[in-house]
C-alpha positions as CSV (number, residue, x, y, z in Angstrom):
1,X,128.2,192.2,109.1
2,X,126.2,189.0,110.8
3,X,127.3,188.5,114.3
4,X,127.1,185.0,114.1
5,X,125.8,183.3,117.6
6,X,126.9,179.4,117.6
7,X,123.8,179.3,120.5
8,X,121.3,180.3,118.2
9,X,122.2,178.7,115.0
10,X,121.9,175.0,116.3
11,X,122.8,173.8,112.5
12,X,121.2,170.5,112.5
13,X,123.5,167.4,111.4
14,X,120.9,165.8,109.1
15,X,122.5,164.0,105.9
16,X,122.1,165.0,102.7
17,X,119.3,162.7,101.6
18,X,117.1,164.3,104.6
19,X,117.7,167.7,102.3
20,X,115.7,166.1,100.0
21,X,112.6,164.4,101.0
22,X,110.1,162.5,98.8
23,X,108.7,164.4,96.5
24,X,105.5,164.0,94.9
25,X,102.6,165.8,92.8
26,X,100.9,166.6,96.3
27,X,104.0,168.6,97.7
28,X,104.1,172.0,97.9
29,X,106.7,173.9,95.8
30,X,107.5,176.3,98.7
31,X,108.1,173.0,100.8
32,X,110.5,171.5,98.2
33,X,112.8,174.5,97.9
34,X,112.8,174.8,101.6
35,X,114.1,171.5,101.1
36,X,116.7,172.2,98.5
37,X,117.3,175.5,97.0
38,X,118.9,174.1,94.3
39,X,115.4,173.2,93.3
40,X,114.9,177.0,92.4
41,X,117.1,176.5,89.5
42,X,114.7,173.7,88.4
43,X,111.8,175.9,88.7
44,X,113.3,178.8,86.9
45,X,114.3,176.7,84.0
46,X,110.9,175.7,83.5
47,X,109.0,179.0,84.1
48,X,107.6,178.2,87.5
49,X,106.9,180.7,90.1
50,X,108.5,179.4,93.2
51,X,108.6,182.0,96.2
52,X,105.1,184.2,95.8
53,X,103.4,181.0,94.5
54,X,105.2,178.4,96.8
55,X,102.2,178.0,98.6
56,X,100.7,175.7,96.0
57,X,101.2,172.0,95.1
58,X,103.7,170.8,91.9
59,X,100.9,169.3,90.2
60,X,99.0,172.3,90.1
61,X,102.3,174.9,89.5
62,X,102.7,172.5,86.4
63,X,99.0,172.5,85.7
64,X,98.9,176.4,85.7
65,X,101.6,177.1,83.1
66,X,100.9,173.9,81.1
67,X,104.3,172.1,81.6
68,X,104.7,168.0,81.8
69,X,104.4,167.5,85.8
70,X,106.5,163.9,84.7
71,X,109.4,166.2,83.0
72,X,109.4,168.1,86.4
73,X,109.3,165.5,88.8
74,X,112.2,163.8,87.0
75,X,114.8,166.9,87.1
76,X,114.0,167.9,91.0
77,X,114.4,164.1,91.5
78,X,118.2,164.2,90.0
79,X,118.9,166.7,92.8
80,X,119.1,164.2,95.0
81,X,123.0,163.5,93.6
82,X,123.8,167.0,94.2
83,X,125.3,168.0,97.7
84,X,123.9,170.5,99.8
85,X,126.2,172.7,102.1
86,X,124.9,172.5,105.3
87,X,126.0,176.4,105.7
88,X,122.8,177.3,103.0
89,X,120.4,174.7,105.0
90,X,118.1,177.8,105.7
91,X,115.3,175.3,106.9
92,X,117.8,174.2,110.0
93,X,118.4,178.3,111.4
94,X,117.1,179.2,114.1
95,X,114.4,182.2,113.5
96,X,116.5,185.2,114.9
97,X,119.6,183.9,112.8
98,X,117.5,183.6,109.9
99,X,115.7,187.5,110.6
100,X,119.2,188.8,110.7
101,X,120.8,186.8,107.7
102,X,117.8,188.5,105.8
103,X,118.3,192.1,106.7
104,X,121.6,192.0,106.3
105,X,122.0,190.1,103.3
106,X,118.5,191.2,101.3
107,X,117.0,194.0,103.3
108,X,120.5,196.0,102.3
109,X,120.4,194.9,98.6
110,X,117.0,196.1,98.3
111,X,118.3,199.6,100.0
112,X,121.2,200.3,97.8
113,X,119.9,198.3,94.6
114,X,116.8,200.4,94.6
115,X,118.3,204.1,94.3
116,X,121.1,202.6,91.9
117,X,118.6,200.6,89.5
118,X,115.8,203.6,89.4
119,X,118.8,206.4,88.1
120,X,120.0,204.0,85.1
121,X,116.0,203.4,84.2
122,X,115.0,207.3,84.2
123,X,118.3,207.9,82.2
124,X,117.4,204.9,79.9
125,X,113.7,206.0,79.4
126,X,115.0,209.5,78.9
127,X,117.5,209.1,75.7
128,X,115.4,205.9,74.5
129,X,111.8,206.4,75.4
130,X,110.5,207.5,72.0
131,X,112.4,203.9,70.0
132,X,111.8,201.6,72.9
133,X,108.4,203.2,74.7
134,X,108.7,199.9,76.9
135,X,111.6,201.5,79.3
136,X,109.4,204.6,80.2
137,X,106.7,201.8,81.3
138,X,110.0,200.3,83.2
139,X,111.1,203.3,84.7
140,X,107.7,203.7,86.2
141,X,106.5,200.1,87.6
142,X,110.2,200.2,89.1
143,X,109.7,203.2,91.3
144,X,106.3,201.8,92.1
145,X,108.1,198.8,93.4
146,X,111.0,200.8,95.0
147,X,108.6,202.2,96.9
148,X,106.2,199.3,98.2
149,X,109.6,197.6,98.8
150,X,111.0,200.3,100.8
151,X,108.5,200.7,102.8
152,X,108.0,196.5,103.2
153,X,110.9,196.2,105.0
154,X,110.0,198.8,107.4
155,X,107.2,197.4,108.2
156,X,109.4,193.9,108.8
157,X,112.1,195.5,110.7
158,X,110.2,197.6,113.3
159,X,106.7,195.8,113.5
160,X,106.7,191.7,111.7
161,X,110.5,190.2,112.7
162,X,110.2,191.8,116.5
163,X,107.0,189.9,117.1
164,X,108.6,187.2,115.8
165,X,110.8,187.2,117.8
166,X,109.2,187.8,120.8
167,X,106.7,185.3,120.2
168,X,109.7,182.3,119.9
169,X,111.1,183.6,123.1
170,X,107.8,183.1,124.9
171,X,107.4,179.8,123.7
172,X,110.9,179.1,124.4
173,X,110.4,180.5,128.2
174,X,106.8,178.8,128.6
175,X,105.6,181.8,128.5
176,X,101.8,182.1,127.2
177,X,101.1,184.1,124.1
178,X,98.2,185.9,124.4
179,X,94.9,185.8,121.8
180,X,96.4,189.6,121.3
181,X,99.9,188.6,120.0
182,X,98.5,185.6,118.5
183,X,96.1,187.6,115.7
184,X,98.5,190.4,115.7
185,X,101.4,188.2,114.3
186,X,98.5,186.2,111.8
187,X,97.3,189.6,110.3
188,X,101.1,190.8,109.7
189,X,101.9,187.4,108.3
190,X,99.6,187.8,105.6
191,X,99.9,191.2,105.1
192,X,103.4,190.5,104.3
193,X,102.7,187.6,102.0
194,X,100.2,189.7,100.0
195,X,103.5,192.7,99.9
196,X,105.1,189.9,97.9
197,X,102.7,188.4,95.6
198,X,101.9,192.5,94.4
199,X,105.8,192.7,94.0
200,X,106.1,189.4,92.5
201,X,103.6,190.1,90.1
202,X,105.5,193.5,88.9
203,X,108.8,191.7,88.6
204,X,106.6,189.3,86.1
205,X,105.4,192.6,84.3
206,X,109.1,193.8,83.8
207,X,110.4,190.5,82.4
208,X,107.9,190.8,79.8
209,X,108.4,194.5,79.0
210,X,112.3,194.1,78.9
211,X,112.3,190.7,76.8
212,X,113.5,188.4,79.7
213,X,116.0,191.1,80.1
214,X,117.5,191.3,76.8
215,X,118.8,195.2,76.0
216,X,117.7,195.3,71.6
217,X,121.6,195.2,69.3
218,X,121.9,199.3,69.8
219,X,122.0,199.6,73.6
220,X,124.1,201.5,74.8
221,X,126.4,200.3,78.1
222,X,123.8,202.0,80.7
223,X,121.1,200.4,78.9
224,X,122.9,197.1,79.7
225,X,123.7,198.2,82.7
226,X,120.1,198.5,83.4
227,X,118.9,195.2,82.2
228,X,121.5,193.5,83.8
229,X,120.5,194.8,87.3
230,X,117.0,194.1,86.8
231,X,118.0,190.4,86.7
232,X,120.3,190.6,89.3
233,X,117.2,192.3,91.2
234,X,114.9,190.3,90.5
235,X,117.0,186.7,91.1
236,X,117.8,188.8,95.2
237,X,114.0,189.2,95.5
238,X,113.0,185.9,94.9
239,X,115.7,184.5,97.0
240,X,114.4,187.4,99.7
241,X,110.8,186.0,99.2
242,X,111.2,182.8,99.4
243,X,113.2,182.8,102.9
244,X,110.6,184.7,104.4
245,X,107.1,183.2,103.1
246,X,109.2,179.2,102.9
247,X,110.9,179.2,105.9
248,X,110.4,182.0,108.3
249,X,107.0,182.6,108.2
250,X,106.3,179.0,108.2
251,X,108.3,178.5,111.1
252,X,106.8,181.6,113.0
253,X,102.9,180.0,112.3
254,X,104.4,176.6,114.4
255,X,104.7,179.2,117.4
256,X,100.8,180.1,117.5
Protein backbone atom coordinates (compact mmCIF):
# COMPACT_ATOMS: atom_id res chain seq x y z
CA UNK A 1 0.00 0.00 0.00
CA UNK A 2 1.01 3.92 -0.70
CA UNK A 3 2.22 5.54 2.36
CA UNK A 4 0.75 8.72 1.64
CA UNK A 5 2.95 11.78 2.88
CA UNK A 6 0.56 15.06 3.17
CA UNK A 7 4.31 17.01 2.86
CA UNK A 8 5.09 15.72 -0.36
CA UNK A 9 1.81 15.67 -2.11
CA UNK A 10 1.21 19.57 -1.87
CA UNK A 11 -2.23 18.99 -4.03
CA UNK A 12 -2.60 22.23 -5.67
CA UNK A 13 -6.14 24.07 -5.16
CA UNK A 14 -6.48 25.14 -8.79
CA UNK A 15 -10.28 25.10 -9.99
CA UNK A 16 -11.61 23.00 -12.40
CA UNK A 17 -11.41 25.24 -15.45
CA UNK A 18 -7.41 25.53 -14.76
CA UNK A 19 -7.68 21.39 -15.48
CA UNK A 20 -8.49 22.37 -18.71
CA UNK A 21 -6.58 24.87 -20.44
CA UNK A 22 -7.05 26.24 -24.05
CA UNK A 23 -6.75 23.91 -26.27
CA UNK A 24 -5.78 24.33 -29.83
CA UNK A 25 -4.35 22.50 -33.08
CA UNK A 26 -0.81 23.56 -31.82
CA UNK A 27 -1.13 21.71 -28.28
CA UNK A 28 0.42 18.66 -27.72
CA UNK A 29 -1.80 15.64 -27.01
CA UNK A 30 0.51 14.46 -24.09
CA UNK A 31 -0.08 18.10 -22.70
CA UNK A 32 -3.83 17.96 -22.97
CA UNK A 33 -4.24 14.57 -21.14
CA UNK A 34 -1.87 15.80 -18.53
CA UNK A 35 -4.42 18.29 -18.37
CA UNK A 36 -7.53 16.11 -18.16
CA UNK A 37 -7.40 12.36 -18.33
CA UNK A 38 -10.65 12.26 -19.24
CA UNK A 39 -9.37 13.44 -22.54
CA UNK A 40 -7.93 9.72 -22.99
CA UNK A 41 -11.42 8.56 -23.46
CA UNK A 42 -11.71 11.18 -26.30
CA UNK A 43 -8.64 9.90 -27.94
CA UNK A 44 -9.48 6.26 -27.62
CA UNK A 45 -12.85 6.83 -29.25
CA UNK A 46 -11.33 8.25 -32.15
CA UNK A 47 -8.28 5.94 -32.65
CA UNK A 48 -5.64 8.24 -31.41
CA UNK A 49 -2.52 7.21 -29.81
CA UNK A 50 -2.19 9.33 -26.73
CA UNK A 51 0.71 8.14 -24.24
CA UNK A 52 3.68 6.78 -26.75
CA UNK A 53 2.69 9.49 -29.31
CA UNK A 54 1.75 12.28 -26.79
CA UNK A 55 4.75 14.04 -27.76
CA UNK A 56 3.14 15.31 -30.96
CA UNK A 57 0.62 18.16 -31.72
CA UNK A 58 -3.52 17.51 -32.20
CA UNK A 59 -3.37 18.66 -35.60
CA UNK A 60 -0.85 16.39 -36.61
CA UNK A 61 -2.25 13.15 -34.32
CA UNK A 62 -5.50 13.96 -36.49
CA UNK A 63 -3.42 14.49 -39.59
CA UNK A 64 -1.73 10.99 -39.14
CA UNK A 65 -4.78 8.79 -38.92
CA UNK A 66 -6.96 11.04 -41.15
CA UNK A 67 -9.64 12.09 -38.62
CA UNK A 68 -11.57 15.72 -38.74
CA UNK A 69 -9.15 17.86 -36.30
CA UNK A 70 -12.80 20.17 -36.03
CA UNK A 71 -14.74 16.79 -34.84
CA UNK A 72 -11.80 16.45 -32.18
CA UNK A 73 -11.42 19.77 -31.01
CA UNK A 74 -15.15 19.96 -30.43
CA UNK A 75 -15.47 16.69 -27.99
CA UNK A 76 -12.15 17.48 -25.81
CA UNK A 77 -13.75 21.06 -25.64
CA UNK A 78 -17.15 19.56 -23.97
CA UNK A 79 -14.78 18.22 -21.23
CA UNK A 80 -14.70 21.34 -19.90
CA UNK A 81 -18.38 20.57 -18.18
CA UNK A 82 -17.00 17.49 -16.68
CA UNK A 83 -15.45 17.70 -13.15
CA UNK A 84 -12.18 16.64 -12.41
CA UNK A 85 -11.33 15.03 -8.85
CA UNK A 86 -8.65 16.80 -7.61
CA UNK A 87 -7.46 13.25 -6.01
CA UNK A 88 -6.59 12.05 -10.01
CA UNK A 89 -4.85 15.68 -10.72
CA UNK A 90 -1.56 13.66 -11.52
CA UNK A 91 -0.01 16.98 -13.06
CA UNK A 92 -0.28 18.65 -9.25
CA UNK A 93 1.93 15.46 -7.34
CA UNK A 94 4.88 16.00 -6.32
CA UNK A 95 7.57 13.64 -8.30
CA UNK A 96 8.31 11.03 -5.36
CA UNK A 97 4.40 10.70 -4.83
CA UNK A 98 3.86 10.32 -8.25
CA UNK A 99 7.19 7.45 -8.62
CA UNK A 100 5.48 5.61 -5.90
CA UNK A 101 1.76 5.86 -7.01
CA UNK A 102 3.30 4.22 -10.27
CA UNK A 103 5.09 1.27 -8.75
CA UNK A 104 2.58 0.46 -6.70
CA UNK A 105 -0.31 0.86 -8.73
CA UNK A 106 1.19 -0.13 -12.40
CA UNK A 107 4.61 -1.58 -11.77
CA UNK A 108 2.62 -4.42 -9.69
CA UNK A 109 -0.11 -4.94 -12.38
CA UNK A 110 2.47 -5.41 -14.90
CA UNK A 111 4.21 -8.10 -12.34
CA UNK A 112 1.20 -10.25 -11.69
CA UNK A 113 -0.75 -9.43 -15.06
CA UNK A 114 2.27 -10.69 -17.01
CA UNK A 115 2.62 -14.39 -15.68
CA UNK A 116 -1.32 -14.61 -15.49
CA UNK A 117 -1.99 -13.23 -19.16
CA UNK A 118 1.06 -15.42 -20.82
CA UNK A 119 -0.53 -19.04 -19.22
CA UNK A 120 -4.17 -18.31 -20.70
CA UNK A 121 -2.34 -17.25 -24.25
CA UNK A 122 -0.05 -20.57 -24.51
CA UNK A 123 -3.13 -22.63 -23.35
CA UNK A 124 -5.29 -20.66 -25.95
CA UNK A 125 -2.65 -21.00 -28.87
CA UNK A 126 -2.29 -24.67 -27.75
CA UNK A 127 -6.17 -26.11 -28.23
CA UNK A 128 -6.88 -23.32 -30.99
CA UNK A 129 -3.68 -22.63 -32.93
CA UNK A 130 -4.44 -24.68 -35.99
CA UNK A 131 -8.43 -22.60 -36.46
CA UNK A 132 -7.27 -19.29 -35.24
CA UNK A 133 -3.27 -19.28 -36.20
CA UNK A 134 -3.51 -15.55 -34.96
CA UNK A 135 -3.26 -16.65 -31.06
CA UNK A 136 0.10 -18.54 -31.59
CA UNK A 137 1.35 -15.06 -33.14
CA UNK A 138 -0.36 -13.67 -29.72
CA UNK A 139 1.15 -15.99 -27.40
CA UNK A 140 4.52 -14.96 -28.84
CA UNK A 141 4.56 -11.01 -29.21
CA UNK A 142 3.09 -11.29 -25.52
CA UNK A 143 6.07 -12.93 -23.97
CA UNK A 144 8.24 -10.72 -26.06
CA UNK A 145 6.51 -7.87 -24.29
CA UNK A 146 6.42 -9.65 -20.83
CA UNK A 147 9.82 -9.62 -21.04
CA UNK A 148 10.96 -6.02 -22.35
CA UNK A 149 8.36 -4.95 -19.70
CA UNK A 150 9.83 -6.84 -16.94
CA UNK A 151 12.89 -5.88 -17.35
CA UNK A 152 11.67 -1.90 -18.00
CA UNK A 153 10.63 -1.50 -14.68
CA UNK A 154 13.88 -2.73 -13.34
CA UNK A 155 15.60 -0.51 -14.99
CA UNK A 156 13.02 2.33 -13.51
CA UNK A 157 13.05 1.14 -10.06
CA UNK A 158 16.87 0.70 -9.36
CA UNK A 159 18.53 3.12 -11.99
CA UNK A 160 15.64 6.02 -13.73
CA UNK A 161 13.06 6.98 -10.51
CA UNK A 162 16.32 7.13 -7.91
CA UNK A 163 17.99 9.70 -10.03
CA UNK A 164 15.01 11.28 -10.17
CA UNK A 165 14.75 11.62 -7.20
CA UNK A 166 17.88 12.64 -6.22
CA UNK A 167 18.09 15.13 -8.80
CA UNK A 168 14.62 17.08 -7.33
CA UNK A 169 16.22 16.91 -3.94
CA UNK A 170 19.26 18.70 -5.12
CA UNK A 171 17.41 21.23 -6.67
CA UNK A 172 15.18 21.46 -3.74
CA UNK A 173 18.47 21.86 -1.29
CA UNK A 174 20.41 24.27 -3.91
CA UNK A 175 22.39 21.82 -4.35
CA UNK A 176 24.26 21.86 -8.03
CA UNK A 177 23.66 18.96 -10.40
CA UNK A 178 26.55 18.10 -12.04
CA UNK A 179 27.08 17.80 -16.15
CA UNK A 180 27.43 13.85 -14.87
CA UNK A 181 23.94 13.57 -13.41
CA UNK A 182 22.63 15.89 -15.83
CA UNK A 183 23.36 13.51 -19.14
CA UNK A 184 22.95 10.52 -17.08
CA UNK A 185 19.25 11.29 -16.22
CA UNK A 186 18.74 12.75 -20.28
CA UNK A 187 20.09 9.39 -21.73
CA UNK A 188 17.75 7.26 -19.31
CA UNK A 189 14.87 9.55 -20.05
CA UNK A 190 14.94 8.65 -23.55
CA UNK A 191 15.87 5.27 -23.26
CA UNK A 192 12.71 4.88 -21.32
CA UNK A 193 10.52 6.71 -23.82
CA UNK A 194 11.88 4.56 -26.70
CA UNK A 195 10.95 1.11 -24.04
CA UNK A 196 7.51 2.54 -24.57
CA UNK A 197 6.95 3.41 -28.07
CA UNK A 198 8.54 -0.55 -28.95
CA UNK A 199 5.84 -1.70 -26.34
CA UNK A 200 3.28 0.60 -27.62
CA UNK A 201 3.77 -0.50 -30.93
CA UNK A 202 3.20 -4.40 -29.93
CA UNK A 203 0.08 -3.61 -28.02
CA UNK A 204 -1.04 -2.00 -31.62
CA UNK A 205 0.02 -5.38 -33.26
CA UNK A 206 -2.19 -7.44 -30.81
CA UNK A 207 -5.32 -5.29 -31.19
CA UNK A 208 -5.15 -6.06 -34.75
CA UNK A 209 -4.39 -9.82 -34.47
CA UNK A 210 -7.15 -10.33 -31.81
CA UNK A 211 -9.85 -8.14 -33.65
CA UNK A 212 -9.94 -5.20 -31.12
CA UNK A 213 -10.22 -7.94 -28.70
CA UNK A 214 -13.08 -9.75 -29.86
CA UNK A 215 -12.79 -13.87 -28.95
CA UNK A 216 -14.67 -15.48 -32.75
CA UNK A 217 -18.74 -17.10 -31.51
CA UNK A 218 -16.87 -20.65 -30.42
CA UNK A 219 -14.50 -19.39 -27.71
CA UNK A 220 -14.33 -21.09 -25.08
CA UNK A 221 -14.30 -19.20 -21.32
CA UNK A 222 -10.29 -19.11 -21.27
CA UNK A 223 -10.24 -17.79 -24.64
CA UNK A 224 -12.40 -14.96 -23.18
CA UNK A 225 -10.61 -14.89 -20.44
CA UNK A 226 -7.70 -14.11 -22.57
CA UNK A 227 -9.04 -11.41 -24.59
CA UNK A 228 -10.52 -9.75 -21.92
CA UNK A 229 -7.15 -9.40 -20.06
CA UNK A 230 -5.44 -8.20 -22.99
CA UNK A 231 -7.74 -5.10 -22.83
CA UNK A 232 -7.61 -4.79 -19.39
CA UNK A 233 -3.67 -4.86 -20.10
CA UNK A 234 -3.44 -2.85 -22.50
CA UNK A 235 -5.98 0.11 -21.06
CA UNK A 236 -3.02 -0.31 -17.44
CA UNK A 237 -0.22 0.27 -19.85
CA UNK A 238 -1.29 3.24 -21.48
CA UNK A 239 -2.39 4.74 -18.28
CA UNK A 240 1.36 3.51 -16.99
CA UNK A 241 2.83 5.30 -20.10
CA UNK A 242 1.28 8.12 -20.11
CA UNK A 243 2.10 9.10 -16.31
CA UNK A 244 5.56 8.61 -16.87
CA UNK A 245 6.43 10.13 -20.52
CA UNK A 246 3.24 13.20 -19.65
CA UNK A 247 3.94 14.06 -16.39
CA UNK A 248 6.92 12.56 -14.70
CA UNK A 249 9.41 12.68 -17.15
CA UNK A 250 8.31 16.05 -18.08
CA UNK A 251 8.58 17.22 -14.77
CA UNK A 252 11.99 15.59 -14.19
CA UNK A 253 13.54 17.54 -17.63
CA UNK A 254 12.33 21.04 -15.60
CA UNK A 255 15.08 19.89 -12.94
CA UNK A 256 18.10 19.95 -15.58
Amino acid sequence: MIQINIEHLKISTMNEKDLNPLITPNTTVGEIVAANYNAAGVFRKFGMDFCCGGGITLQKACKEINTDLKSVLSELQKLNEINVNVDENYQAWEPGYLIDHIIDTHHNFVRNKTVEISAYAKKVASVYGKQYPENITISQKFDLLSEDLIKHLSDEEEIVFPLIRSVKSNRTRGIEISKEQIDSLKKHLDSMITDHDGAGKILKELRFLSNNYTPPTDACTTYRVLYHNLELFESDLHMHVHLENNILFKKAEQYI
